[in-house]
C-alpha positions as CSV (number, residue, x, y, z in Angstrom):
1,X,49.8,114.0,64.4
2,X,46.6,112.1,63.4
3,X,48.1,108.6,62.0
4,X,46.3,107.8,58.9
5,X,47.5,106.1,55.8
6,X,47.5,109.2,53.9
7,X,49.4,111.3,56.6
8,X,52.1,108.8,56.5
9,X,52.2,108.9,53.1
10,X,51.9,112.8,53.2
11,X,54.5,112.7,56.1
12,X,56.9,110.5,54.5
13,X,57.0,112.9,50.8
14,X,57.2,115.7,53.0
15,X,60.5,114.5,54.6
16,X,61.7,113.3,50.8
17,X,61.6,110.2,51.3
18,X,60.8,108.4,47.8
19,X,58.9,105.5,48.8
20,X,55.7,103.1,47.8
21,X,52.7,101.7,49.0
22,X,53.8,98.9,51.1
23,X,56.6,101.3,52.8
24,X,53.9,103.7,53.5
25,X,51.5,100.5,54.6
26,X,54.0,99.0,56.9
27,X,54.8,102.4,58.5
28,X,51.6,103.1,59.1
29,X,50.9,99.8,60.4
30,X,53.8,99.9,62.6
31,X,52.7,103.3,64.2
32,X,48.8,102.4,64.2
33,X,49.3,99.4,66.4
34,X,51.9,100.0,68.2
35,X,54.7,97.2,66.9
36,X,57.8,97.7,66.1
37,X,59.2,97.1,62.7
38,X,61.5,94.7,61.8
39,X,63.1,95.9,58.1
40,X,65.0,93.7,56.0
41,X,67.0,93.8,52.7
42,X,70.7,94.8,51.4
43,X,73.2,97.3,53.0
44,X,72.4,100.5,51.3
45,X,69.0,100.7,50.6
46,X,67.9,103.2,52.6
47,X,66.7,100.9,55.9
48,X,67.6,103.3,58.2
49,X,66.8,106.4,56.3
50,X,62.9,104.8,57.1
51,X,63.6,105.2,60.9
52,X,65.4,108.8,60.2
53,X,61.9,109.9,58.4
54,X,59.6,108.8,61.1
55,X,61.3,110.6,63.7
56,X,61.1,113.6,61.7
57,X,57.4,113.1,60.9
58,X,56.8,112.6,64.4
59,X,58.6,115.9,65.5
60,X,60.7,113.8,67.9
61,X,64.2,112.6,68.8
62,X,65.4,109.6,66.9
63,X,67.3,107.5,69.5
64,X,69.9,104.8,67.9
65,X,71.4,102.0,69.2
66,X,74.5,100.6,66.8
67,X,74.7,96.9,67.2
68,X,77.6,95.1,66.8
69,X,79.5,91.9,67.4
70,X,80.0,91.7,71.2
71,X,77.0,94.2,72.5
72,X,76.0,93.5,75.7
73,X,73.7,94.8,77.9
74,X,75.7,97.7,80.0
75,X,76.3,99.1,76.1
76,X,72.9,98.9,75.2
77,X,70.9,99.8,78.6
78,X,73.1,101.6,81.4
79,X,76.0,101.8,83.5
80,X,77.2,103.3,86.7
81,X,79.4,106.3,86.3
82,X,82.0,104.9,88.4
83,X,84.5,107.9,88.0
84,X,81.9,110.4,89.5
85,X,80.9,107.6,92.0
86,X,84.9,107.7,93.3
87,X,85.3,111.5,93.5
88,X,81.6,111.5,95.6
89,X,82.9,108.4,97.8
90,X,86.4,110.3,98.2
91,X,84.7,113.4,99.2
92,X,81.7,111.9,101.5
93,X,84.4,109.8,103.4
94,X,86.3,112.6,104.3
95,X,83.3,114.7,105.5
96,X,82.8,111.7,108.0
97,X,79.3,110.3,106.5
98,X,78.3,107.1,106.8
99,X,78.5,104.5,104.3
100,X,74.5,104.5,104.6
101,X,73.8,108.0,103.9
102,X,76.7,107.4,101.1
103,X,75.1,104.8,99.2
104,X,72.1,106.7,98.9
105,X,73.5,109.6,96.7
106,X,76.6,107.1,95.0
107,X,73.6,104.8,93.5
108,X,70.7,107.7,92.5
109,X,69.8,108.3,88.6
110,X,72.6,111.1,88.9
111,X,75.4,108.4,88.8
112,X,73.9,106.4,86.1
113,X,74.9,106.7,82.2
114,X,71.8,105.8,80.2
115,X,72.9,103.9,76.9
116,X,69.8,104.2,74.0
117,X,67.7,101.6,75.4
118,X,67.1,103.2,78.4
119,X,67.1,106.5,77.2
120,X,64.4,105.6,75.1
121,X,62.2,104.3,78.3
122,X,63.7,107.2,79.8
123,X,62.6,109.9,77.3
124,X,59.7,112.3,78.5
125,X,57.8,111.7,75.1
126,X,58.0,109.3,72.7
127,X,60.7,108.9,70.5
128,X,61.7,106.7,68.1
129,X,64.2,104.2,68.7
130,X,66.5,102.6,66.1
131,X,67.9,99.4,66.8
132,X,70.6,99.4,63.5
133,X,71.6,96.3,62.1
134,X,70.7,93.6,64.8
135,X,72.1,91.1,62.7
136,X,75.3,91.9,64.0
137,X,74.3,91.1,67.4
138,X,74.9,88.1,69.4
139,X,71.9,85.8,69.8
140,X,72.0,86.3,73.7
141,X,71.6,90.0,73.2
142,X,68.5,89.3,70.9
143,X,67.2,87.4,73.7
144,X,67.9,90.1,76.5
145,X,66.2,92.7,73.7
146,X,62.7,90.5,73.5
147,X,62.2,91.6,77.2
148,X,62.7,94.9,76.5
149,X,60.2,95.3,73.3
150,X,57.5,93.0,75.0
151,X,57.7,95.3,78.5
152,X,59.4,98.7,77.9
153,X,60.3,98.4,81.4
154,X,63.9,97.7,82.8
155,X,65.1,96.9,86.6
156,X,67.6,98.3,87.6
157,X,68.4,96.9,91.3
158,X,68.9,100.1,93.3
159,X,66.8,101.8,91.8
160,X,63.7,99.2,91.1
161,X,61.4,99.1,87.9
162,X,61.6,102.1,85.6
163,X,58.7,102.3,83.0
164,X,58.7,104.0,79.8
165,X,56.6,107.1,80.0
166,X,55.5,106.4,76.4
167,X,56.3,103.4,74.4
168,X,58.9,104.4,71.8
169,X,58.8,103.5,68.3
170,X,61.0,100.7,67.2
171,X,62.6,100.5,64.2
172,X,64.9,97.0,63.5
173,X,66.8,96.7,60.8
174,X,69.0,93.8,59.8
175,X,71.1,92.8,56.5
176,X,70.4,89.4,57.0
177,X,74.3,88.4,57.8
178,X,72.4,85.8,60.3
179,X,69.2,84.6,60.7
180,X,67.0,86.4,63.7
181,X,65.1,84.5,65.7
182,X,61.6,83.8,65.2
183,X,60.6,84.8,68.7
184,X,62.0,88.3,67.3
185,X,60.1,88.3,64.0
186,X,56.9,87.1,65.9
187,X,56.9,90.2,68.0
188,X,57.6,92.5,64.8
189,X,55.8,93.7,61.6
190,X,58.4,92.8,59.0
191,X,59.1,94.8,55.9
192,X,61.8,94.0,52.9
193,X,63.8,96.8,51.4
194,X,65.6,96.1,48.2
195,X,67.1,98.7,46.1
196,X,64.8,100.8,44.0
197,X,64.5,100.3,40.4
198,X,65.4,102.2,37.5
199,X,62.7,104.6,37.6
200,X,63.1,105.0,41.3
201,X,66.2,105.7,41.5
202,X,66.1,108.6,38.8
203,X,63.4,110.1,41.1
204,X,65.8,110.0,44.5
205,X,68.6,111.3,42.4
206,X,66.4,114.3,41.0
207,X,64.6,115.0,44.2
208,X,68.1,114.8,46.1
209,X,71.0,116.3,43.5
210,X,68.5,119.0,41.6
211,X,71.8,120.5,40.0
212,X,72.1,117.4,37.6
213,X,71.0,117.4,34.4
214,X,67.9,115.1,34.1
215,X,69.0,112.9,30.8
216,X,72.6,112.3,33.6
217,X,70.1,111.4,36.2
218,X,68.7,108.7,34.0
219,X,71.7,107.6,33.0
220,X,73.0,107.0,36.4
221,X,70.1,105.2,37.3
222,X,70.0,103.1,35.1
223,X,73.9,102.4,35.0
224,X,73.8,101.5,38.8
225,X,70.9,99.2,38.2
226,X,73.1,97.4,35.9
227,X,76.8,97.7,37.9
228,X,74.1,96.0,40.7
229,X,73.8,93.2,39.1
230,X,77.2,91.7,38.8
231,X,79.0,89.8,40.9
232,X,80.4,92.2,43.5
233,X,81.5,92.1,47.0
234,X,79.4,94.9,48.1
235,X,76.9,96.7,45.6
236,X,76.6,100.6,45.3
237,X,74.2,102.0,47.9
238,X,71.9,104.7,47.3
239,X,74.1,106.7,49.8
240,X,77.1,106.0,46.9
241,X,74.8,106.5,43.8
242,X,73.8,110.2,45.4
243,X,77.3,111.1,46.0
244,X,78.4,110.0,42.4
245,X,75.7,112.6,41.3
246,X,77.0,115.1,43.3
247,X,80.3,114.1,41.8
248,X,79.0,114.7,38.0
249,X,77.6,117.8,38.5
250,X,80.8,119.3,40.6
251,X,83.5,117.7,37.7
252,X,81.1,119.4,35.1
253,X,80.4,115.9,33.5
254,X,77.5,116.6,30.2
255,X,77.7,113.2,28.8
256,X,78.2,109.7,31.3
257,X,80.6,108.3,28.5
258,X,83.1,105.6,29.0
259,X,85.9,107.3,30.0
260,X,83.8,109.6,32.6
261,X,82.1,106.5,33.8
262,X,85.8,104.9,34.3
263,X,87.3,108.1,36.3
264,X,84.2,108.3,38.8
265,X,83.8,104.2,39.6
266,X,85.8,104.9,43.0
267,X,82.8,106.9,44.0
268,X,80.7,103.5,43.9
269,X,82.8,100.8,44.5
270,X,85.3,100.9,47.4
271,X,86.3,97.6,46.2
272,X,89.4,97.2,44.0
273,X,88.5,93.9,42.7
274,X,84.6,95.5,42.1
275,X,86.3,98.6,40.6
276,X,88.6,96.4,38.0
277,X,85.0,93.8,37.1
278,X,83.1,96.8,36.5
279,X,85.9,99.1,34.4
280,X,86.1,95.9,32.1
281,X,82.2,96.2,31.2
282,X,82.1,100.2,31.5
283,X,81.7,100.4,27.8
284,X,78.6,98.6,27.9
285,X,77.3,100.1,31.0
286,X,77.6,104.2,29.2
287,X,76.1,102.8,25.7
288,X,72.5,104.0,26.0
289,X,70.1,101.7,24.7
290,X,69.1,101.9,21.4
């Protein structure tokens, strides 16, 4: 694929993927020079769908790596199989080999279970790896991950340097539950990703839930844009605003009224103290405005 600023654009429609000009400029950026791309903003707003349409512009395999509180390297990078390196042991031993001849099969890339990172250096062509909500990471394994995006190479001591055949592309993304480093953002192109607006949003729920009638699509933009604006403990994602579509059209809804509004609210909050701030304003969210 020839990376220009239109074929991203082109790409990213293509994979329906409603998006704007600094999505498509970052993207393109990101691909163009090689960099990977740190993207910011609130759980839900499609952050990691962004990784999800690259790979599939690229025609490759999309290769995540779920952070999490705790991550450490062996996780992230590899491990030795050690229950296949007991059953070879058990069985070499009792053929009478020496420990020398043993050691050379026990500790060969057959034994060794490739996590994403170095399945992504691995991988015969490039890919495009997602490192999901680094946030959650410990700042140690932020630190061990800057050697990894500055290199693309990992040592692994009995087996030496392995090299990434083709440098992946690296997609970061991050709620902002901490603050990353600025060793990390000075080594990425940083994009923000807040939820779409009204008009957006109508356009993801049309393009996504065709079934439902276009005046309920409005409607359901528009009342999400409002419900995101109160105080909640998590806001509806667009993930949650598609299903509630999906939701309308299968209960037969013709007219987002109060009381349908009311009966459906479990489909975008999964918080019962959202659920009960949001049922208490749900005749003002259905009235259309005048």
């Amino acid at each position: 694929m020839d990376i220009t600023l239109e074929s991203v654009a082109a790409g990213m429609r293509q994979a329906r993927y409603i998006t704007n000009q600094r999505v498509e400029t970052a993207v393109f950026l990101a691909l163009a020079l090689g960099k990977p791309l740190l993207i910011e903003g609130p759980a839900g707003a499609g952050k990691t769908e962004v990784a999800k349409v690259i790979a599939a512009m690229l025609g490759t395999e999309l290769i995540r790596l779920q952070c999490y509180e705790g991550l450490d390297e062996a996780r992230a990078l590899y491990e030795w199989n050690y229950q296949k390196q007991l059953l070879r042991l058990q069985a070499d031993e009792a053929s009478g080999q020496r420990w020398e001849e043993i050691s050379e099969h026990l500790f060969s890339r057959a034994y060794l279970l490739e996590r994403p990172l170095l399945r992504a250096i691995s991988a015969p062509r490039k890919v495009v790896l997602l490192i999901d909500e680094i946030d959650k990471a410990d700042e140690e394994f932020e630190a061990f991950l800057l050697e990894i995006l500055s290199d693309f190479q990992v040592s692994v001591p009995e087996l030496g340097t392995l090299k990434a055949h083709e440098r992946p592309v690296v997609v970061l993304t991050s709620n902002r539950a901490r603050e990353l480093s600025e060793a990390l953002r000075r080594r990425c192109l940083h994009l923000f990703i807040d939820f779409p607006g009204i008009e957006q949003e109508r356009r993801i729920i049309e393009l996504k839930v065709p079934d439902l009638d276009a005046r309920l699509a409005a409607d359901a933009a528009r009342i999400v844009n409002a419900i995101r604006k109160l105080e909640l403990k998590k806001a509806p994602s667009i993930a949650e605003t598609l299903d509630w579509a999906r939701a309308l059209v299968r209960l037969g809804v013709k007219e987002l009224d109060t009381p349908a509004l009311r009966v459906t609210l479990g489909l975008l909050l999964k918080h019962e103290e959202d659920r009960e701030r949001v049922e208490a304003k749900s005749s003002a969210l259905a009235a259309r405005p005048r």
